[in-house]
NUSEBA-772554 format. One record per atom (N, C-alpha, C): x, y negated, z negated. Coordinates in steps of 0.2 Angstrom, whole numbers, plus 5000, padded with zeros to 4 digits. Each point is the difference from the previous one (the first is absolute). Layout:
N
XYZ...
END
This chain:
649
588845894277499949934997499450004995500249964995499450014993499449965003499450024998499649975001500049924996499449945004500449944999499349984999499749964994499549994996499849935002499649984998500049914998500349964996500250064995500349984994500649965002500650065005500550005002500049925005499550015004500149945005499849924998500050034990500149934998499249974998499150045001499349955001500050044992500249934996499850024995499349984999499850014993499349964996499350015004499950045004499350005007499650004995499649965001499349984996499450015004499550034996499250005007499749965002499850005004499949945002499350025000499850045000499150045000500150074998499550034997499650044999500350055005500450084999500150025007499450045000500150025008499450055002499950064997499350055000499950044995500550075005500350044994500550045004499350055004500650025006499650045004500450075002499750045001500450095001500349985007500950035000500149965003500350105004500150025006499950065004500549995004500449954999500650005007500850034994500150035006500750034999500649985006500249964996500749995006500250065002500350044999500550065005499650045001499250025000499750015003500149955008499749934998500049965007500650015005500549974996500550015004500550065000499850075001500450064997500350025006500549995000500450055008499950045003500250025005500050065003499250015003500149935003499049995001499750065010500649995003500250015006500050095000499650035002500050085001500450035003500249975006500650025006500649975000500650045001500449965001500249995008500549945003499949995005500650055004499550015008500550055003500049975005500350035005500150005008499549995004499350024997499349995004499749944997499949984993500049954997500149964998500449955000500649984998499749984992500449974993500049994996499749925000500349975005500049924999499349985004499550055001499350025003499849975007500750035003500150015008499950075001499750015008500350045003500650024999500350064997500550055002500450015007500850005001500050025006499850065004499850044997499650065002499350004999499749965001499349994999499650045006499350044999499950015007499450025000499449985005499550004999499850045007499450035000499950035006499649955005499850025005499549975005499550055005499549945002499850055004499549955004500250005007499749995007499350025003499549964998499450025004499849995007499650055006499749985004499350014999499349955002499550004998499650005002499650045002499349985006499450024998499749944998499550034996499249975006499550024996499450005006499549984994499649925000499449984996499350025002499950025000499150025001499549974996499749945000499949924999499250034996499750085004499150005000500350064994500350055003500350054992500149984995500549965000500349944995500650074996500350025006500650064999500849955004500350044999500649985001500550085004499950005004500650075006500749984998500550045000500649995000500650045001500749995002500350054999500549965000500650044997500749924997500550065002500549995003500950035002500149964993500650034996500249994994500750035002500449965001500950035000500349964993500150064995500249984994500950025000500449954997500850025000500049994991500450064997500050014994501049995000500049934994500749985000499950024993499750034996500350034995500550044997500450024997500450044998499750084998499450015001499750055002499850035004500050065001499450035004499450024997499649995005499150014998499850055004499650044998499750065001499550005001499549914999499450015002499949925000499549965003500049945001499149994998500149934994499450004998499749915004499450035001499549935004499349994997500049924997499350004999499649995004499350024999499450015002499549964996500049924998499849974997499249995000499750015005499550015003499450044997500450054997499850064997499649984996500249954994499949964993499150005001499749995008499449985001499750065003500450074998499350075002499850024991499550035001499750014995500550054996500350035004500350064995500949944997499849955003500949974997499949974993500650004997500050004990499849925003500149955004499849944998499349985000499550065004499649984999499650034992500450075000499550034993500249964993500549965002500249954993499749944999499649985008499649934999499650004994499849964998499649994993499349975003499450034995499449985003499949934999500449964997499949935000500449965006500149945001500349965005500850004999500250045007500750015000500349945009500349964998500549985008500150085002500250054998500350055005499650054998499350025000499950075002499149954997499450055000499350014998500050095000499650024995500050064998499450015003499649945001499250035004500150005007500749995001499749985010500050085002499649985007499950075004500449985007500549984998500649995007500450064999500150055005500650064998500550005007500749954997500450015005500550035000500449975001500850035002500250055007500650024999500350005009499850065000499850015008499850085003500850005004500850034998500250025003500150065005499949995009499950075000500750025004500549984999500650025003500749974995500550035001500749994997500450015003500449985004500650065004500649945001500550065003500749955002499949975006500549985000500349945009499450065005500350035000500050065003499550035002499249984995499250035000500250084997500350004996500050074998499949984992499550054998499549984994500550014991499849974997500649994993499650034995500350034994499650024995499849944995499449995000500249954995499150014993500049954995499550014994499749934999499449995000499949944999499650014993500449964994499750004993499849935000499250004999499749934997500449945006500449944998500149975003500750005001500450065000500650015002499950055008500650015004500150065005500650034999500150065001500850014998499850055007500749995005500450035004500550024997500050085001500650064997500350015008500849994997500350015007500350045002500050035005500350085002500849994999500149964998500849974998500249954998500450014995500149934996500449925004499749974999500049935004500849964998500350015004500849994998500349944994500350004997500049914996500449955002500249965000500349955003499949965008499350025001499949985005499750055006499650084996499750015003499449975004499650035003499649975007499550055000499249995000499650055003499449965001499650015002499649975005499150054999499549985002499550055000499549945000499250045004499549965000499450024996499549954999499450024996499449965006499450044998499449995004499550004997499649954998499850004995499449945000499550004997499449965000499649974992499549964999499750004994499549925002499650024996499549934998500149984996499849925003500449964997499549954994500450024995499449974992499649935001499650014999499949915001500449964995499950044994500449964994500550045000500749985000500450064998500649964993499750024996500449964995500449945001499649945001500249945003500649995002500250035005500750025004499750035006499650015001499650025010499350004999499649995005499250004999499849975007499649995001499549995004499349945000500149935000499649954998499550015008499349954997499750005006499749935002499949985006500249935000499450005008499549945001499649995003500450015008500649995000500350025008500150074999500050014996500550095000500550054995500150034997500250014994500750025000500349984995500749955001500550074995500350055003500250065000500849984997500349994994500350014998500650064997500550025003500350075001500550024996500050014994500850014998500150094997500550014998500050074997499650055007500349975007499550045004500550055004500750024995500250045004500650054996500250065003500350054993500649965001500349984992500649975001500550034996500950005000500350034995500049984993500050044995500150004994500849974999500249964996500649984998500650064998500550025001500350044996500549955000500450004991500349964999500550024995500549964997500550044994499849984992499449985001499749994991499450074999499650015006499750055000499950085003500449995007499750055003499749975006499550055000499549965005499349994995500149945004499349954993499250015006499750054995499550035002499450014994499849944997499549984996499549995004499350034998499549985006499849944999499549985006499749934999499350024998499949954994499350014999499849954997500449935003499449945001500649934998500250014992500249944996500850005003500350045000500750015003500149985005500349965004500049995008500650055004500549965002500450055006500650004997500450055005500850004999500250025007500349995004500350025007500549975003500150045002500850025006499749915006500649995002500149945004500050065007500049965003500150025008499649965006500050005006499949995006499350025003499449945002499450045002500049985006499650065003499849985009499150024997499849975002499249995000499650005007499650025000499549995006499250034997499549975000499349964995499650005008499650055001499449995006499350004995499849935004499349984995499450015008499649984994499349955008500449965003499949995007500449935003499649944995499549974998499649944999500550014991500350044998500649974994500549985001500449974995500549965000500250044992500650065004500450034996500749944996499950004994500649974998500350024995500850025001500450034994500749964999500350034996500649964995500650035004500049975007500650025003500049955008500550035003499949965007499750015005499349965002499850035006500350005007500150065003500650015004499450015008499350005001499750025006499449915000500349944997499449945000499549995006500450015005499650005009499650045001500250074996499350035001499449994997500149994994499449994993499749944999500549955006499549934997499949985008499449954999499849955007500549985002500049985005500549945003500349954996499349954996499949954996500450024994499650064997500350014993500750004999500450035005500750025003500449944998499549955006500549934998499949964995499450014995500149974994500550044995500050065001500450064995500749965000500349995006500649985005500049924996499749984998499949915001500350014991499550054996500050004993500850014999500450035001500650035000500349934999500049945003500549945001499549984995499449994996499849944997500049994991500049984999500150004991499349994998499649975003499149995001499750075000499650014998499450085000499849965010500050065002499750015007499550055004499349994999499750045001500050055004500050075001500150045005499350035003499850024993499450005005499249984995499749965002499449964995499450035000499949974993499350035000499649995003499949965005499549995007500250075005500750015000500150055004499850065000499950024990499850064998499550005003499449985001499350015001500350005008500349995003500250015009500150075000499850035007500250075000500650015006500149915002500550005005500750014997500049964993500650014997500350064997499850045003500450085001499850015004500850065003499850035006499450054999499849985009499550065001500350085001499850034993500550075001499450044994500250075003499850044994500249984991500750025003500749994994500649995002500449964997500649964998500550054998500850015000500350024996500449935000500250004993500449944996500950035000500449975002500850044998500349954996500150024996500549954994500650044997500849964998500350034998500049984994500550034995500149954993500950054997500349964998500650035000500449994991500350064997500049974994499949984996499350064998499349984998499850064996499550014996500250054993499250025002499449975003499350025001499649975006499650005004499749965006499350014998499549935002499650014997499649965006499350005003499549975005499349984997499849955007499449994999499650005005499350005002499750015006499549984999499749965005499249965000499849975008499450005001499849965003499849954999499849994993499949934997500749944998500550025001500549955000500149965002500149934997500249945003500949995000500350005004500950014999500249934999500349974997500749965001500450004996500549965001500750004998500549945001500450004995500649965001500850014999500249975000500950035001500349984992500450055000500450014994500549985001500349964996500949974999500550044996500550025003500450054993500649965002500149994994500849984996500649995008500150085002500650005003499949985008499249975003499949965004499650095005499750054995499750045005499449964996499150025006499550014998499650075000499649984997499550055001499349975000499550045000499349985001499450044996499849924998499350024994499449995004499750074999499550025003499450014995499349965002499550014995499550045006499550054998499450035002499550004996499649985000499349994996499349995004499450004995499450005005499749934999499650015004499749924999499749984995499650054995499750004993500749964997500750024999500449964998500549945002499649985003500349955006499549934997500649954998499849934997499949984995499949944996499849974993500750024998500849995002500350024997500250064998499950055003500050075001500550035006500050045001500350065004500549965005499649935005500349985005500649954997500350014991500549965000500650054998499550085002500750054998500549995003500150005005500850005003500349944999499749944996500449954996500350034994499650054997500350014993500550075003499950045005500450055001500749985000500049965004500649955003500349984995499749954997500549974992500250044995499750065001500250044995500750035001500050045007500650025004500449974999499949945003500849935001500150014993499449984994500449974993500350074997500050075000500250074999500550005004500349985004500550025005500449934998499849945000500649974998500449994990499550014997500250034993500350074997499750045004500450074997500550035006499550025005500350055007499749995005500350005006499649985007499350065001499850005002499150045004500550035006499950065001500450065005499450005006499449984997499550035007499749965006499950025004499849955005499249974999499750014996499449974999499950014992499449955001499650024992499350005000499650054998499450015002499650014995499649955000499350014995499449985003499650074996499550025004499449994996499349975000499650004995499550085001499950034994499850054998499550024992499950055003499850014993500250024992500950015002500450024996500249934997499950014993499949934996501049965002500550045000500850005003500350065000500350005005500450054999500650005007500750024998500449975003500350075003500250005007500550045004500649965003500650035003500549955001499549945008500149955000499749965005499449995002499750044994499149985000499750024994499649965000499649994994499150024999500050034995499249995003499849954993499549955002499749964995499249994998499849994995499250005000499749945007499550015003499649965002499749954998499750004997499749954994500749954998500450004999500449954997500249965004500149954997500049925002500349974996500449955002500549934996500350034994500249994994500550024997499850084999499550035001500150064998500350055007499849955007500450045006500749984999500249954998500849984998500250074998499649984995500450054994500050075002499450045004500350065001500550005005499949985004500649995008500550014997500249914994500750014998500250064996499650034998500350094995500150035006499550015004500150075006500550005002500249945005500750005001500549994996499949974994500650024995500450045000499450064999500350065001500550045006499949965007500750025001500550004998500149954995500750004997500050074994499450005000500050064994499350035000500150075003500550045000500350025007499549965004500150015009500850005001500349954995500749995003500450034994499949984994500650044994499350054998500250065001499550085001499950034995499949974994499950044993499350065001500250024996499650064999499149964997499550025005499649944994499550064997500050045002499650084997500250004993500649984999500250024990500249935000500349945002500149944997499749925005499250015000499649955002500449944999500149974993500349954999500549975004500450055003500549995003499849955008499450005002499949995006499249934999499650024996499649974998500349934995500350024995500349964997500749955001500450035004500549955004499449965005499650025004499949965005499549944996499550044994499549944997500449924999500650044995500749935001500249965004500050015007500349985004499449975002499450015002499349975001500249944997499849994993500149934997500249965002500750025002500549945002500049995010499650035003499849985006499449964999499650014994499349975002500249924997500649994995500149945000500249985004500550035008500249965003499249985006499650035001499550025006499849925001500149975005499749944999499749954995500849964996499949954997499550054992499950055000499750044993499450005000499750005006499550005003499550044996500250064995499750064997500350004994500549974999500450014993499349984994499850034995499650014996500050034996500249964992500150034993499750014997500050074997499450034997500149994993500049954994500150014994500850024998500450004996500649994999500350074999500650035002500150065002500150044993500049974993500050024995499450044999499449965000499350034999499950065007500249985006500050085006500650054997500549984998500550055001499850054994499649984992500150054994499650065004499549995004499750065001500550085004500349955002500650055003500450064994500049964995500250064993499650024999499150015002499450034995500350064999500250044992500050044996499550085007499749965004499450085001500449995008500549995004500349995004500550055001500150065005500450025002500749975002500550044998500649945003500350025006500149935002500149985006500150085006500450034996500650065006499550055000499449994997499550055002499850015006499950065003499850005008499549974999499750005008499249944999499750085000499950055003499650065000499850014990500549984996500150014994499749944995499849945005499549934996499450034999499749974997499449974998499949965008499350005003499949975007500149924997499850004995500049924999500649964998500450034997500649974998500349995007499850045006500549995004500249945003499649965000500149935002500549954996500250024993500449964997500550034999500050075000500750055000500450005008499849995001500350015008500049935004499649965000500249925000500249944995499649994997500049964998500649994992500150064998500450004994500850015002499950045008501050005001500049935006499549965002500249945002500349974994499349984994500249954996500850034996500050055001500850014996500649995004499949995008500449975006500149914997499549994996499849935001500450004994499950014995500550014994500649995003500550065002500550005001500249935005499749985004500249955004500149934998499349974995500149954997500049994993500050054996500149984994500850054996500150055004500650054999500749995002500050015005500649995006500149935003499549975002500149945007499850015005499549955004499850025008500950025003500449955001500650025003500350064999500150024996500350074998499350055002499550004996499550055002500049995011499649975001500050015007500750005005500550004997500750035003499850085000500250034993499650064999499750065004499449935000499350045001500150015009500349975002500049995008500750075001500649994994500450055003499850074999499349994996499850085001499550005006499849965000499650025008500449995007500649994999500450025007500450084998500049994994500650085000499350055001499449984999499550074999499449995004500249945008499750005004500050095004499350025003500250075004500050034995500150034993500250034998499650034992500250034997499650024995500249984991500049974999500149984991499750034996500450024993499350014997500049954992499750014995500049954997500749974995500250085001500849974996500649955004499950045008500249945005500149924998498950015000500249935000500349954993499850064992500149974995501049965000500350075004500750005000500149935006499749985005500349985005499849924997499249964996500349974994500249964996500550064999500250004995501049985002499850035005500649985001500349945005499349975004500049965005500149944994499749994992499749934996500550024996500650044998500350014995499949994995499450034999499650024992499850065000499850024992500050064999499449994998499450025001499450035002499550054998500550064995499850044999499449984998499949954992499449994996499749985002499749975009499649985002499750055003500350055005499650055004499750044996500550024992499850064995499249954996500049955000499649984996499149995004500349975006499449975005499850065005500650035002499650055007500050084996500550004997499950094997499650014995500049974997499449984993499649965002499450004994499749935000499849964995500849974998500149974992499849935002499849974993499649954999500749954997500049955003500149924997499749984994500349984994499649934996500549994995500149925003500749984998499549954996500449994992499649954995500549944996499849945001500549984997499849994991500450034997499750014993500349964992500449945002500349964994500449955005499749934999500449935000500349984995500649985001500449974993500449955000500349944999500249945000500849994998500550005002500550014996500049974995500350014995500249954994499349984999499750005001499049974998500149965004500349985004500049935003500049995010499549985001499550005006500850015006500349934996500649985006500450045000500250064997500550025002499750095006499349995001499850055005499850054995499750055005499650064997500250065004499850044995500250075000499350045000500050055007499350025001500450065001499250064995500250065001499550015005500150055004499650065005499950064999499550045002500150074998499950035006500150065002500050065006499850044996499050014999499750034995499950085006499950005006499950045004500350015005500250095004500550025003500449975004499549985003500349965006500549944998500549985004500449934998499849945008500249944996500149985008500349944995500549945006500049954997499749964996500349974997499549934996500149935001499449955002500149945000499349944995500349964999499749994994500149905001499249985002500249934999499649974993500749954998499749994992499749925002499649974996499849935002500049964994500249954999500249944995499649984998499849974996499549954995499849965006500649965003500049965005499949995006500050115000499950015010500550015002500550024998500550015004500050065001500250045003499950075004500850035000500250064997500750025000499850075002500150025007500150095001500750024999499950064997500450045002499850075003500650035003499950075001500550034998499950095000500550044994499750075007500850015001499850075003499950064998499850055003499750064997500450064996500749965001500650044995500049984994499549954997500049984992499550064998499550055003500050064999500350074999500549995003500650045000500050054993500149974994500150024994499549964994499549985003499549954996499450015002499750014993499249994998499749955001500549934994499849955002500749955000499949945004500549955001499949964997500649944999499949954995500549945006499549955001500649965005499949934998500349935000499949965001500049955007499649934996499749975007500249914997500349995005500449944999499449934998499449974994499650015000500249914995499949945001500149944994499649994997499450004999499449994997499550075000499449984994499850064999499550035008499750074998499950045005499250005000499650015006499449994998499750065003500350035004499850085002500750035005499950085000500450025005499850035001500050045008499550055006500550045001500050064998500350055004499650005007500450025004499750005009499649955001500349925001499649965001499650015007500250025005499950005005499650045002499750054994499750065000500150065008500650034999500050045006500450054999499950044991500450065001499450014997500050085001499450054999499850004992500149964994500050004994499150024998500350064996499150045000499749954994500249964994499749974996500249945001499849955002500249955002499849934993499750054996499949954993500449994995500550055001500649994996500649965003499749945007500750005005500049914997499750004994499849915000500149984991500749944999500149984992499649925001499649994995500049935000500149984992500049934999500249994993499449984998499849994993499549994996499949944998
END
């Protein structure tokens, strides 16, 4: 087809109507933006192309047994964990790798010789705390001993025979101990509290390494900014504290008659039926020494099933309540808050298990149902940090900012708890979908109870291109500590936010967005996954957006750069150019305004870039023009936003 001009489509005589703007260096190349062949895999039997599961898709598992022992005055943690791992790989493995995550906190592990002497969330290069795990046993079902090497924050067991694929089976125990950090890179620690010091526990046990068909086995140490990757599976628990604690973890307490009063029993029993918070046991109680049994020490039994990590808490300073959770297909579950009385009131702590609750219901009935029989959020000294069906949350925080963290932590169930991306090499993936979905829960939360706009998303989004910003696909181990906050949250929500209301459509995007979260529920994605899955849920092509916003970090600056009048005459409308001076493309929309006031928008999809630098369009316009706004609305990420504005003289 010949190219088709102005000339051709008949707008003779364009006369200026003003001065155009001064030329500016313009850095965008169309087939750059959109150049084929964006996609690095083709799709197979384990992946599929249309960014589904494959029918051959296969992931391994593995089944914990766990009895660990708190020592409340040491401030140590006892343990030993059964580990029955089944390998549905196509391989055989000759050796099985486990992190030792713990390690991260003895002196000799890289996470601590990499802390920086300045203020890190994950390490201090001055502290004198040297932990990590004293493993003093390995062996099979059997108690016959294994050869195995512990490197830094990995373990690797060599096996006397290679582990069958498609479903071999092996089994083997660890015994093993460690002190527990008070700070452990705001994900475990140890707060202190006027009743008792409130023993937050995660990373407190050897768990499998992922092996999968993109890497191997993905055995990158932890040393602080990368979080987790893990195998699903089935846990059996058992938690022997002080008796005067109230053990509480992310799963089902299966022994309540032993561990609670009478009373407590039957308000536990009470909270179950009631959509109200119910207190189980009060701060008047904590100070009671009747409100636990008289015993040395307790053991806690808890199950959790179809779960990727388990994580507790322990205190005698805890006040407990909770209330019932409503899920879609007519199951509940139950949100469960623990805190101490320092956080108890003025709007704090005691409206946790309101906002647990709303969060759950409103995440379960917008994307995908809640699998777990509880939700548990525990005040801590860990500013957030999430495990499947519990959360730990700052102390201190109160009314929107307790909202806000509750609704991220459990967020996170849905990501990565429930679709399992790797968040060691793609933070984004987990941080960033879930920041999205916050949003759109906290405007549901009680009439927008917390809805609170920060300045228009034009002036927050350009910093998301700052020129000194690593792009997005960078692991977080590979950020700058500071960038990580907008690389890993807030730059792949707002690009979620893009694609839903200004790209695609709520309708089409949240069709989508949900059929990748049922195909890659359980399961492992990785970014191509999701770019393919999409792309082909929204019947668009995509490429220039993931190539532009998450692989690169190309900059927007759409300018409009010449008004013109047809025939010099107002009534017959106008002809307005735009430029795409910078790599990035996105849509354009452009509201023009009348001598009179009259408002005419339009919008132009993002294929007027296809083959164009700049575009030339008209606007159905009767009388003269008295300004036109590129992005009236101010909400695409345009880095100059002084070229977005014509007015007349």
């Amino acid at each position: 087809m010949k190219r088709l001009t102005l000339l051709s489509l008949g707008i003779l005589s364009l006369s200026l109507s003003t001065s155009t703007f001064a030329q500016q260096k313009n850095n965008y190349s169309y087939t750059a933006a959109f150049a084929p062949l964006f996609f690095k895999n083709n799709g197979d039997e384990f992946r599929s192309a249309s960014g589904k599961p494959g029918p051959a898709y296969w992931q391994n598992n593995a089944d914990y047994k766990i009895a660990a022992t708190l020592d409340d005055q040491k401030k140590t943690i006892t343990g030993k964990v059964e580990i029955n791992y089944t390998n549905n790989s196509p391989d055989q493995l000759d050796y099985i790798w486990l992190q030792l995550d713990q390690n991260m906190f003895s002196k000799k592990g890289r996470g601590q010789a990499i802390s920086p002497l300045t203020k890190s969330r994950y390490g201090d290069a001055n502290s004198s705390f040297d932990g990590g795990y004293t493993v003093s046993s390995v062996t099979d079902l059997a108690g016959k001993a294994v050869d195995y090497i512990i490197t830094d924050t990995r373990l690797q067991i060599r096996l006397p025979q290679p582990l069958q694929a498609q479903g071999g089976k092996i089994g083997f125990k660890i015994q093993y101990s460690y002190p527990i950090p008070e700070y452990g890179a705001d994900r475990t620690g140890i707060l202190k509290t006027a009743k008792g010091d409130i023993f937050a526990i995660a990373q407190w046990f050897p768990r499998l390494c992922v092996y999968d068909n993109i890497r191997g086995w993905n055995t990158m140490p932890y040393t602080g900014p990368g979080e987790f990757y893990r195998e699903f599976g089935d846990y059996q628990v058992e938690i022997t504290a002080p008796a005067n604690h109230i053990v509480i973890l992310g799963g089902e307490l299966l022994n309540p008659q032993e561990v609670f009063t009478s009373e407590q029993l039957k308000r536990y029993e009470q909270a179950k039926t009631s959509d109200q918070t119910v207190i189980i046991r009060s701060a008047t109680e904590v100070a009671d020494s009747h409100s636990r049994p008289h015993k040395k020490s307790l053991t806690w039994k808890y199950t959790l099933n179809h779960a990727q990590d388990i994580a507790w808490a322990s205190s005698a300073s805890f006040i407990i309540d909770a209330a019932r959770i409503n899920l879609p297909s007519g199951k509940k579950s139950l949100a469960i808050s623990a805190y101490p009385e320092e956080s108890n009131g003025n709007n704090a702590w005691e409206r946790s298990s309101e906002y647990t609750k709303a969060a759950i219901e409103n995440y379960s009935n917008k994307w995908f149902e809640y699998p777990y029989p509880v939700a548990v959020n525990v005040a801590s000294n860990v500013g957030g940090m999430e495990y499947p069906a519990l959360s730990f949350c700052g102390n201190k925080a109160k009314a929107e900012s307790l909202w806000g963290v509750t609704n991220h932590e459990f967020g996170h169930n849905w990501f990565p708890m429930i679709v399992s991306s790797n968040e060691r090499e793609f933070g984004w993936m987990d941080e960033g979908f879930n920041t999205f979905i916050n949003e759109i829960s906290t405007e549901n939360f009680n009439n927008g109870e917390y809805v609170k706009k920060v300045g228009d998303e034009n002036s927050q989004a350009v910093r998301f291109t700052d020129p000194r910003l690593e792009a997005m696909m960078t692991t977080p181990q590979n950020m700058n500590e500071g960038n990580i906050g907008i690389l890993l949250y807030y730059k792949p929500a707002y690009g979620l936010k893009l694609l839903r209301n200004q790209i695609i459509g709520k309708e089409r995007f949240d069709f989508a967005f949900k059929k990748y979260i049922a195909d890659w529920a359980y399961k492992h994605p990785t970014p191509e996954d999701f770019f393919r899955s999409m792309e082909n849920g929204t019947g668009e092509n995509l490429n220039w957006f993931w190539r532009g916003w998450f692989v690169n970090n190309w900059q927007l600056d759409q300018a409009i750069t010449k008004v013109n009048y047809l025939n010099n005459d107002p009534k017959q409308g106008a002809v307005i150019t735009v430029e795409n001076l910078e790599k990035l493309p996105m849509p354009v929309v452009i509201e023009a305004t009348t001598v009179s006031g009259q408002k005419i928008r339009k919008k132009l999809p993002v294929e007027i870039w296809e083959r164009n630098k700049s575009f030339d369009f008209k606007i159905d316009s009767k009388e003269p023009l008295q300004s036109v706004q590129l992005d009236p609305d101010k909400v695409f990420p345009d880095h100059d936003p002084e070229n977005n504005t014509w007015t007349s003289k």
